[in-house]
C-alpha positions as a Markdown table, in Angstrom:
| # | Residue | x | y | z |
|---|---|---|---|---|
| 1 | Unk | 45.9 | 142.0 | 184.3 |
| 2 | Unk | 46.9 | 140.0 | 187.2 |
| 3 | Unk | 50.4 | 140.2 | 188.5 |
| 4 | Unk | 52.5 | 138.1 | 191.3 |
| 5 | Unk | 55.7 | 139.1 | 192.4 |
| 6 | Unk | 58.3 | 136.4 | 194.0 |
| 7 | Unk | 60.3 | 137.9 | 196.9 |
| 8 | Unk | 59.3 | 140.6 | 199.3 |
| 9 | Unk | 62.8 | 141.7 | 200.2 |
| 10 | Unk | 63.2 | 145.3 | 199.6 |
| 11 | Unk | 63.4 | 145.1 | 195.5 |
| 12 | Unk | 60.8 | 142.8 | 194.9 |
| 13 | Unk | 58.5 | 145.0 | 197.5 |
| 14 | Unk | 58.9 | 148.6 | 195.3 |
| 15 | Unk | 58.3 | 146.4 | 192.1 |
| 16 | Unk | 54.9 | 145.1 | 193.4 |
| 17 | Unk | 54.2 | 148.3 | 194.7 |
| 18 | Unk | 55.0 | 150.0 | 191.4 |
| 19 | Unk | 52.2 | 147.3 | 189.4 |
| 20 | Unk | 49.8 | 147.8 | 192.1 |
| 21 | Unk | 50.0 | 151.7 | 192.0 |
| 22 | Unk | 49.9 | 151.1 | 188.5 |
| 23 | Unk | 46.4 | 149.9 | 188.8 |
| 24 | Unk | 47.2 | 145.9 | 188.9 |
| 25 | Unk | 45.7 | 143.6 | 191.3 |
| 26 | Unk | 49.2 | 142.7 | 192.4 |
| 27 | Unk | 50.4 | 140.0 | 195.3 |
| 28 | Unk | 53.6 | 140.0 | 197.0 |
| 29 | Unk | 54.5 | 136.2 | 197.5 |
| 30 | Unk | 56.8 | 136.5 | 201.0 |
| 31 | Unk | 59.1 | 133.8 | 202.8 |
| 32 | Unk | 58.8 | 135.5 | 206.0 |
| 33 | Unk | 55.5 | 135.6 | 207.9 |
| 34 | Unk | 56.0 | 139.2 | 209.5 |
| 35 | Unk | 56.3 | 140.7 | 206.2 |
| 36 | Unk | 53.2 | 139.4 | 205.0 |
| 37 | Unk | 51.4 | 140.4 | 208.2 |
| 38 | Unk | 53.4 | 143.6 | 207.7 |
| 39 | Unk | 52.1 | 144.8 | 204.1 |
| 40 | Unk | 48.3 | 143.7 | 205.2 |
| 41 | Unk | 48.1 | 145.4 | 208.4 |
| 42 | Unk | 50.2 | 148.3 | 208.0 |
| 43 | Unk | 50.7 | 148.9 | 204.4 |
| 44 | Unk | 54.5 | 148.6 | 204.8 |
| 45 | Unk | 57.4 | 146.5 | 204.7 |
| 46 | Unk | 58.7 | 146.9 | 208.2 |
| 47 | Unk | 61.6 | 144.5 | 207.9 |
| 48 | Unk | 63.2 | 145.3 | 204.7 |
| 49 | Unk | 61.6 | 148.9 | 203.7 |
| 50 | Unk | 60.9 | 150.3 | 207.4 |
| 51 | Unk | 59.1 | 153.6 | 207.0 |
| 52 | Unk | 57.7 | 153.7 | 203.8 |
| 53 | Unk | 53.9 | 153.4 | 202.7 |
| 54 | Unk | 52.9 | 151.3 | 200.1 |
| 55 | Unk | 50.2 | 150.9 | 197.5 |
| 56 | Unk | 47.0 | 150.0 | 200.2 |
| 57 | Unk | 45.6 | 147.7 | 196.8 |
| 58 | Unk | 48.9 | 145.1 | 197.6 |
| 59 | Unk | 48.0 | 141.7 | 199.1 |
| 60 | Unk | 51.1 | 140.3 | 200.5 |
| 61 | Unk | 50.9 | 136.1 | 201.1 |
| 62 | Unk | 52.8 | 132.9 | 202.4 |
| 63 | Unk | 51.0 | 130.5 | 199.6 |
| 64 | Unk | 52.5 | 129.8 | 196.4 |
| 65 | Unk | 49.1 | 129.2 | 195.0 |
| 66 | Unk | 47.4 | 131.8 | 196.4 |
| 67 | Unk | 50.1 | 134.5 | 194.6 |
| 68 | Unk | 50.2 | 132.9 | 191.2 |
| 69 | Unk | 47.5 | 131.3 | 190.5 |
| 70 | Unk | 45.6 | 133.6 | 187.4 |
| 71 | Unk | 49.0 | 135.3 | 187.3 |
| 72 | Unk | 49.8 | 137.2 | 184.1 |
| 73 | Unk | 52.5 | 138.4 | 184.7 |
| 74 | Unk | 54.9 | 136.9 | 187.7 |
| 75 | Unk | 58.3 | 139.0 | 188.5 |
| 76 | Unk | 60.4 | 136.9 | 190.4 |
| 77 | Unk | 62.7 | 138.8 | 192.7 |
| 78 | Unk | 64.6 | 135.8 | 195.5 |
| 79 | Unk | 67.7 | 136.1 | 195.9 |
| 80 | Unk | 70.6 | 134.1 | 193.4 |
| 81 | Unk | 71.1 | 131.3 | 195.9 |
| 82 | Unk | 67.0 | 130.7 | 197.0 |
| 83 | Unk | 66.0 | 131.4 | 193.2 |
| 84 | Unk | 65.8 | 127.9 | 191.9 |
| 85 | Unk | 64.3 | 126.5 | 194.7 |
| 86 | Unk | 61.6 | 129.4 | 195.4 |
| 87 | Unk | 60.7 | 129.5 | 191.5 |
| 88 | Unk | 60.6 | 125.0 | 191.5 |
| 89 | Unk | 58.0 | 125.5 | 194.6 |
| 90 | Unk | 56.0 | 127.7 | 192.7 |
| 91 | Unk | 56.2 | 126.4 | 189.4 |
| 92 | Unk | 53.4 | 123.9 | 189.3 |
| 93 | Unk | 51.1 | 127.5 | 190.0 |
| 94 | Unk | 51.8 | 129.5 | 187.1 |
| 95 | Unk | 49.9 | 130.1 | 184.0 |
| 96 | Unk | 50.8 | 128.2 | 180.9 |
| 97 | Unk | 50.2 | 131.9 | 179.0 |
| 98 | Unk | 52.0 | 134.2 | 181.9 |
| 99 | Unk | 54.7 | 136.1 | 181.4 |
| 100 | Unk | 57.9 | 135.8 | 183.9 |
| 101 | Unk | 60.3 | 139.2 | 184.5 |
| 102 | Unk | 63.1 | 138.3 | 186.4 |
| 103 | Unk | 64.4 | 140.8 | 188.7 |
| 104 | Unk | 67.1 | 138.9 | 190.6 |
| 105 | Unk | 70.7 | 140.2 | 189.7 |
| 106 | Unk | 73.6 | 137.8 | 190.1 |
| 107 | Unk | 74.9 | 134.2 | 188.8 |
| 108 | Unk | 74.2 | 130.8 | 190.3 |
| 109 | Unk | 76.9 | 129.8 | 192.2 |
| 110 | Unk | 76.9 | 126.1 | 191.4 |
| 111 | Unk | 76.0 | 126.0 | 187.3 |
| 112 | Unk | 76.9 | 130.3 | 186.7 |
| 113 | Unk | 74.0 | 130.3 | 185.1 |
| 114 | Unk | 72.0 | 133.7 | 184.5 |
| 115 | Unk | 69.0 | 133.9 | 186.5 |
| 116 | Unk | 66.4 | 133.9 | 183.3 |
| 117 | Unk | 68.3 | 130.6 | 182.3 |
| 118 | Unk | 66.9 | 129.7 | 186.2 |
| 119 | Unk | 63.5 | 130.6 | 185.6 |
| 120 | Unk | 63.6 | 129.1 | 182.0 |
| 121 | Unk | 64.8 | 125.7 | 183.3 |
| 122 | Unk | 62.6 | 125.5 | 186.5 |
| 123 | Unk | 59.5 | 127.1 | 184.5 |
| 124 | Unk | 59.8 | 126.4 | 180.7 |
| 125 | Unk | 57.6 | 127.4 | 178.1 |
| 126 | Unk | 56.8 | 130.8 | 178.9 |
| 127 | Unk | 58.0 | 134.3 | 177.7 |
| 128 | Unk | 61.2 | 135.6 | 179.9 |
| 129 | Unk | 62.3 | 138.8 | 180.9 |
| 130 | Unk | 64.9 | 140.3 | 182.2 |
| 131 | Unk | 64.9 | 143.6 | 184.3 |
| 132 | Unk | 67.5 | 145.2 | 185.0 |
| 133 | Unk | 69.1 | 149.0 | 186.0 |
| 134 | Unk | 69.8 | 151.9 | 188.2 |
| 135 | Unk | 67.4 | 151.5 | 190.9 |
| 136 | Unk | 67.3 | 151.6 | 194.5 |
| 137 | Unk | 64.3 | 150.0 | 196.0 |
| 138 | Unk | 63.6 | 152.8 | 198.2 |
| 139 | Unk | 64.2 | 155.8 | 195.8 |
| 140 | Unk | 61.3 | 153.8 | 193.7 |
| 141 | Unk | 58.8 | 153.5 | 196.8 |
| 142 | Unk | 59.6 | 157.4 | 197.5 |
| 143 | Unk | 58.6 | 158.2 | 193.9 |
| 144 | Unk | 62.1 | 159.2 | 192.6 |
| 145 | Unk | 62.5 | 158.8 | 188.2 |
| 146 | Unk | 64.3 | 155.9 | 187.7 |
| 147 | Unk | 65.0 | 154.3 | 184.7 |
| 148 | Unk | 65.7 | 150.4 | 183.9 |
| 149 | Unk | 65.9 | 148.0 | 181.2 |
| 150 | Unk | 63.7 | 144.9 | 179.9 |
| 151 | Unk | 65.3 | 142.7 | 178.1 |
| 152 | Unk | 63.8 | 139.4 | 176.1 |
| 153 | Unk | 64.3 | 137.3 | 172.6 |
| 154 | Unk | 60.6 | 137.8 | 172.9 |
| 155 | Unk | 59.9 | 141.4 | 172.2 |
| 156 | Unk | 56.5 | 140.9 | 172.6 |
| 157 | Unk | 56.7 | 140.0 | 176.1 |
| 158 | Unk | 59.1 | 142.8 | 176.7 |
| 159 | Unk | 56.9 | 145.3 | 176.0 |
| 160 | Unk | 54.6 | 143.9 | 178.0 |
| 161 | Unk | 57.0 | 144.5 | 180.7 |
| 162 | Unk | 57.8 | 147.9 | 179.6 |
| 163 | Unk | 54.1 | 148.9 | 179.8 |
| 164 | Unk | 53.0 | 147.6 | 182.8 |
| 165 | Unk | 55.9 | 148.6 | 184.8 |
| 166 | Unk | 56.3 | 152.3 | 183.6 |
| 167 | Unk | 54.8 | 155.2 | 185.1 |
| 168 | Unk | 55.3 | 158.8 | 185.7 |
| 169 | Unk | 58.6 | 158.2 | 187.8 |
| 170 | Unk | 59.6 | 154.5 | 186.0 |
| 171 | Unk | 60.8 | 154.4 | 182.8 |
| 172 | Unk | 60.8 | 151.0 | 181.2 |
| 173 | Unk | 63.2 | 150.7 | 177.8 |
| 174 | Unk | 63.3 | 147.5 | 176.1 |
| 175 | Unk | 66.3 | 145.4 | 174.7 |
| 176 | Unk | 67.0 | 142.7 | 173.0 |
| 177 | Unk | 70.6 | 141.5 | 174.7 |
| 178 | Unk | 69.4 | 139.0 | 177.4 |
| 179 | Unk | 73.1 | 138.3 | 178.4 |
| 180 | Unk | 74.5 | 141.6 | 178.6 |
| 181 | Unk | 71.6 | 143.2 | 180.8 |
| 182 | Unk | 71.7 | 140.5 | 183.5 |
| 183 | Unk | 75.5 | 140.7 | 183.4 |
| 184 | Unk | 75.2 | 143.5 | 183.6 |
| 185 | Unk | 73.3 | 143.4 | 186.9 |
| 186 | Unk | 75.0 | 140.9 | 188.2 |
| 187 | Unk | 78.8 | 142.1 | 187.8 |
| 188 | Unk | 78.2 | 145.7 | 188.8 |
| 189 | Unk | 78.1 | 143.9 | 192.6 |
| 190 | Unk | 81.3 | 142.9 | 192.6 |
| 191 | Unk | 82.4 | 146.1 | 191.2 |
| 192 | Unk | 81.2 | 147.9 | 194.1 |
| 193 | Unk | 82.5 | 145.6 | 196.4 |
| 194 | Unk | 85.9 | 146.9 | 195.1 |
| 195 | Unk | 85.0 | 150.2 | 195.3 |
| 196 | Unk | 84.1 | 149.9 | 198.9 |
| 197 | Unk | 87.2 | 148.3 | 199.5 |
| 198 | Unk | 89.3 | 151.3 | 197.9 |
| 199 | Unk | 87.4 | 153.6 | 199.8 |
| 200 | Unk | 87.6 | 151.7 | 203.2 |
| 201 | Unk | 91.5 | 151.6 | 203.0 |
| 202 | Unk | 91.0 | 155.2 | 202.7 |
| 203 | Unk | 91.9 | 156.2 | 198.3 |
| 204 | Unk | 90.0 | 158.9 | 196.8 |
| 205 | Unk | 88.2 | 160.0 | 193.7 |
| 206 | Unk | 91.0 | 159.5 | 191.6 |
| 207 | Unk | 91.2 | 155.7 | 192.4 |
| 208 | Unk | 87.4 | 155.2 | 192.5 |
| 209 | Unk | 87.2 | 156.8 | 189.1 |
| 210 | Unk | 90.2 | 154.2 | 187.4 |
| 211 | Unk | 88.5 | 151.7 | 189.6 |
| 212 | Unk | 84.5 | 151.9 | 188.2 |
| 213 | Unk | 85.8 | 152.8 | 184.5 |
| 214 | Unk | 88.6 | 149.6 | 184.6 |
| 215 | Unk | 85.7 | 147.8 | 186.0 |
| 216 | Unk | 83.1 | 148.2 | 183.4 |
| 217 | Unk | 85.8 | 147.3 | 181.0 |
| 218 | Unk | 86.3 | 143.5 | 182.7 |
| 219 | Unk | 82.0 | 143.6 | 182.6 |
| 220 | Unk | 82.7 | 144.2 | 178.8 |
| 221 | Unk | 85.3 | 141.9 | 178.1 |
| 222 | Unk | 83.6 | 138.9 | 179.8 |
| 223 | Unk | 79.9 | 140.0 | 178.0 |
| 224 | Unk | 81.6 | 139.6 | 174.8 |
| 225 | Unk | 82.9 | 136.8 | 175.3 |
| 226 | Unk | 79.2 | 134.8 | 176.4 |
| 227 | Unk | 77.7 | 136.7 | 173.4 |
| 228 | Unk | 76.4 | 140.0 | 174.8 |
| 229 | Unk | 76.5 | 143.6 | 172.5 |
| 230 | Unk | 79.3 | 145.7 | 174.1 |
| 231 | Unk | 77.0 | 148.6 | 173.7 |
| 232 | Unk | 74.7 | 147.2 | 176.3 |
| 233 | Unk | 77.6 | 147.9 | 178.9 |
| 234 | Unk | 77.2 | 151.6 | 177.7 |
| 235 | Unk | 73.4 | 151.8 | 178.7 |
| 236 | Unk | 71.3 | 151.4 | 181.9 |
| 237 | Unk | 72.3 | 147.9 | 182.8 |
| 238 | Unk | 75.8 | 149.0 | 182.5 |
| 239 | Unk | 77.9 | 152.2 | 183.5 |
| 240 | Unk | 74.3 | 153.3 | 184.3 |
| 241 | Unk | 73.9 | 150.3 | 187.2 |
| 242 | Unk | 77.6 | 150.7 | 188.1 |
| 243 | Unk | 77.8 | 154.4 | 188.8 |
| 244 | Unk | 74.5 | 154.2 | 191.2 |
| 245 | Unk | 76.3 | 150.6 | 192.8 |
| 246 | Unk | 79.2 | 151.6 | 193.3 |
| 247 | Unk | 78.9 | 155.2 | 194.6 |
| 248 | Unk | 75.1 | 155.8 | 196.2 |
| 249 | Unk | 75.3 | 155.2 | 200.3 |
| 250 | Unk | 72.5 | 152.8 | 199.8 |
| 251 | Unk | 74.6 | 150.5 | 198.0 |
| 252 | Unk | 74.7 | 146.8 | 199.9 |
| 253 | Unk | 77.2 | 145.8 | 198.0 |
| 254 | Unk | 79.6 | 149.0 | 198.5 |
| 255 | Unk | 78.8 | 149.1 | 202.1 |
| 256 | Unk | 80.5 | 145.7 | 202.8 |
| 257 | Unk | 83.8 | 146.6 | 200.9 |
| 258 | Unk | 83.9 | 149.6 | 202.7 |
| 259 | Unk | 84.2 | 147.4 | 206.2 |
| 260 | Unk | 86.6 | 145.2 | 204.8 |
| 261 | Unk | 88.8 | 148.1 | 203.4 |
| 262 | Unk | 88.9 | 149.2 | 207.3 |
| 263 | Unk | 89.7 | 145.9 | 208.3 |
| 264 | Unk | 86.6 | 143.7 | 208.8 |
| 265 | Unk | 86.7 | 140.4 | 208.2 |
| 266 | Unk | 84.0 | 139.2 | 205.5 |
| 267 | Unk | 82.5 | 137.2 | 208.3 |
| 268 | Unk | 81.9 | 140.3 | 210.9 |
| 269 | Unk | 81.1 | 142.5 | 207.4 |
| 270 | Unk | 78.1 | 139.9 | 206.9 |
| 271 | Unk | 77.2 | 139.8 | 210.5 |
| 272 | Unk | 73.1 | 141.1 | 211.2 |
| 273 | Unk | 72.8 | 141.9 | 207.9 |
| 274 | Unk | 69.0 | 141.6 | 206.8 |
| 275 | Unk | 69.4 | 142.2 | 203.0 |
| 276 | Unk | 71.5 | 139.9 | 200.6 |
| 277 | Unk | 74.9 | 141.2 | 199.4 |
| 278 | Unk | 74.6 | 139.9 | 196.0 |
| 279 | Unk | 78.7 | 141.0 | 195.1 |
| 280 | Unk | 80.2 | 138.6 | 197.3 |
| 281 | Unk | 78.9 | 134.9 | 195.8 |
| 282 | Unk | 78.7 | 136.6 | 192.4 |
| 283 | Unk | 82.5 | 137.6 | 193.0 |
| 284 | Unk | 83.5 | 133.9 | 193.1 |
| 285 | Unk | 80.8 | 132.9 | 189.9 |
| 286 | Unk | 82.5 | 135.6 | 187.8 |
| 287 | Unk | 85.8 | 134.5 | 188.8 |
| 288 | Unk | 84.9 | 130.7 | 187.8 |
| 289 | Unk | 82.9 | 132.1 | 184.6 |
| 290 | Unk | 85.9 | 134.2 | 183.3 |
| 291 | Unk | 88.0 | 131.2 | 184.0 |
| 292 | Unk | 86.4 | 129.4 | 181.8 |
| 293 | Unk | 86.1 | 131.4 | 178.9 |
| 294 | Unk | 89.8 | 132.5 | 179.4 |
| 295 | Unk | 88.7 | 136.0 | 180.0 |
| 296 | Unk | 91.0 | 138.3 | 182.0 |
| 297 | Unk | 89.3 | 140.2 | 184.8 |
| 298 | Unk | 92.3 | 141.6 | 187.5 |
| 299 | Unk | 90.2 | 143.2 | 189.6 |
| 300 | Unk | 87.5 | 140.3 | 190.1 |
| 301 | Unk | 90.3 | 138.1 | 190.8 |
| 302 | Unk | 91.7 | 140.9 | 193.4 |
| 303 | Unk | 88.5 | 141.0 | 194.9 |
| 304 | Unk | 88.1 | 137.1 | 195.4 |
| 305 | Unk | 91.3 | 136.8 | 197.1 |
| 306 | Unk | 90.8 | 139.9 | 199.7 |
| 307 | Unk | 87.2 | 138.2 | 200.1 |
| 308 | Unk | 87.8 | 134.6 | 200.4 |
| 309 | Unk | 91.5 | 134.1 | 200.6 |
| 310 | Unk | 92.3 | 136.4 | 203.3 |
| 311 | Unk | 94.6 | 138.8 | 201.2 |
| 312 | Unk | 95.2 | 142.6 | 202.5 |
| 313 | Unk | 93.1 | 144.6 | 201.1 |
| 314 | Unk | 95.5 | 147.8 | 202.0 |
| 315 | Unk | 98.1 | 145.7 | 199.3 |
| 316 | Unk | 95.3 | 145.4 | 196.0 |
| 317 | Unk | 95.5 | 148.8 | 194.7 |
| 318 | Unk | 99.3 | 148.5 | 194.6 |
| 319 | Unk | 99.8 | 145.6 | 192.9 |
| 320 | Unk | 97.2 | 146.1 | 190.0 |
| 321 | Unk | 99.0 | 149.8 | 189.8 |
| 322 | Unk | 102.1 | 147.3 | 188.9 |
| 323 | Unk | 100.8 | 145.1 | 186.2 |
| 324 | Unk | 102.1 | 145.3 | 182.6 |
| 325 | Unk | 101.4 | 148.6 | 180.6 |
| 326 | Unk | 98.6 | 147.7 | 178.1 |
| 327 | Unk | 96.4 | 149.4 | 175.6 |
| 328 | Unk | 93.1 | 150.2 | 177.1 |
| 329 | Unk | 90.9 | 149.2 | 174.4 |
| 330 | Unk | 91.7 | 145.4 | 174.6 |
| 331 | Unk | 88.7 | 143.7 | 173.9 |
């Protein structure tokens, strides 16, 4: 089997590397000419995963063509707002019998959709997976067990997924709930934006705790309401994605809340930062999302207005602490 993978940020890298190490002849499609040059020379990403070796069977590339063309399988890994675009370029390339895995987590800003609804609008007609989970890119690279989720209608083409992915250290499970994985995925960024935030204005475990455990209970609430199995919310692509998100130091995500709870601006918390934040667009698509389906998320909202509306961070715990006593199972 041939495989391609779309993106060679830091993700996208330690998923081709995985296939190749797997025994694939795998190529790395990258936007960025260095990193190409990079993974052929040197055998590493320099930019975006300084430091560690990779598979010396990956082939990175510049072309479109030249990555997907006799693709089987093709794991797309841009980020939310270059997905459509990167995945239009390349569409004319791709096999009409090739399986897509998409591992980009977050919402398009301008429709909120999911990113397999991307791939499945820009290249239709093929089996579509989503991948999702606990996993940072370097832990994978280094070898640590890591376990994630591939999810389809087709169950076919999920397996197919599951099998070539997994590995000693990678544990592929399969699902069926498209929308809860990548929601999955998607909202755990915002939640760990929070939980940087709470920890930059300097709360403790106590608050972290309520935080994460509130916050997978908005995740739930709006998943329900597109269609997703609360249970999925329970697994891998939920509390399991969460936890890791919003309490590893390798967490993006976490990292910039934690500025702004010191008192950053979300400008300077941005500033020469290589890798994509994917919680602070996907903040505002949630907000907009749960708007529409009249779906109540307090600390999404609290979020958007520290991030974009210039509200004290030092004042959010407070006021949710203040909002009208409720049950706790309210779905």
């Amino acid at each position: 089997m041939r495989c391609a993978v779309i993106g060679a940020g830091a993700w996208g890298t330690a998923l081709a590397d995985l296939l190749a190490g797997n025994g694939f002849e795998t190529v790395l499609w990258a936007f960025e000419s260095d990193v190409a040059s990079s993974i052929n020379d040197s055998h590493e990403n320099r930019r975006f995963l300084s430091g560690l070796p990779l598979c010396v069977d990956l082939r990175a590339t510049n072309n479109h063509r030249d990555a997907l063309c006799d693709a089987d399988l093709v794991v797309y890994a841009a980020p939310s707002d270059h997905l459509r675009r990167i995945a239009t370029e390349g569409a004319v390339h791709v096999r009409r019998e090739a399986i897509l895995a998409v591992a980009t987590k977050g919402l398009e800003r301008r429709t909120l959709s999911l990113m397999t609804s991307v791939i499945e609008q820009e290249v239709p007609n093929r089996a579509v997976v989503g991948i999702s989970g606990p996993s940072f890119a370097a832990e994978v690279v280094a070898g640590h067990p890591t376990a994630i989720v591939a999810a389809s209608a087709n169950i076919e083409a999920a397996v197919a997924v599951q099998s070539a992915l997994s590995s000693s250290t990678f544990r592929v499970y399969t699902n069926s709930d498209v929308i809860g994985v990548e929601l999955g995925g998607a909202l755990k960024n915002v939640m760990a934006v929070a939980t940087g935030i709470v920890e930059g204005v300097g709360l403790g475990y106590n608050s972290r705790a309520a935080l994460i455990t509130r916050g997978l209970h908005e995740m739930t609430r709006l998943g329900v309401a597109l269609g997703a199995d609360a249970l999925t919310f329970a697994g891998l692509a939920g509390v399991g994605d969460l936890v890791l998100t919003c309490t590893g130091s390798l967490s993006r995500n976490r990292a910039i809340g934690l500025e702004i709870g010191k008192g950053a601006s979300l400008e300077d918390a941005l500033a020469g930062k290589e890798t994509v934040a994917e919680g602070v667009p996907t903040t505002a698509s949630a907000l907009e999302l749960a708007a529409r389906h009249k779906v109540d998320m307090p600390i999404v909202q609290m979020v958007y207005r520290i991030l974009f509306e210039g509200h004290a961070a030092r004042d959010a715990v407070p006021e949710l602490m203040a909002r009208e006593l409720r049950s706790e199972q309210d779905l």
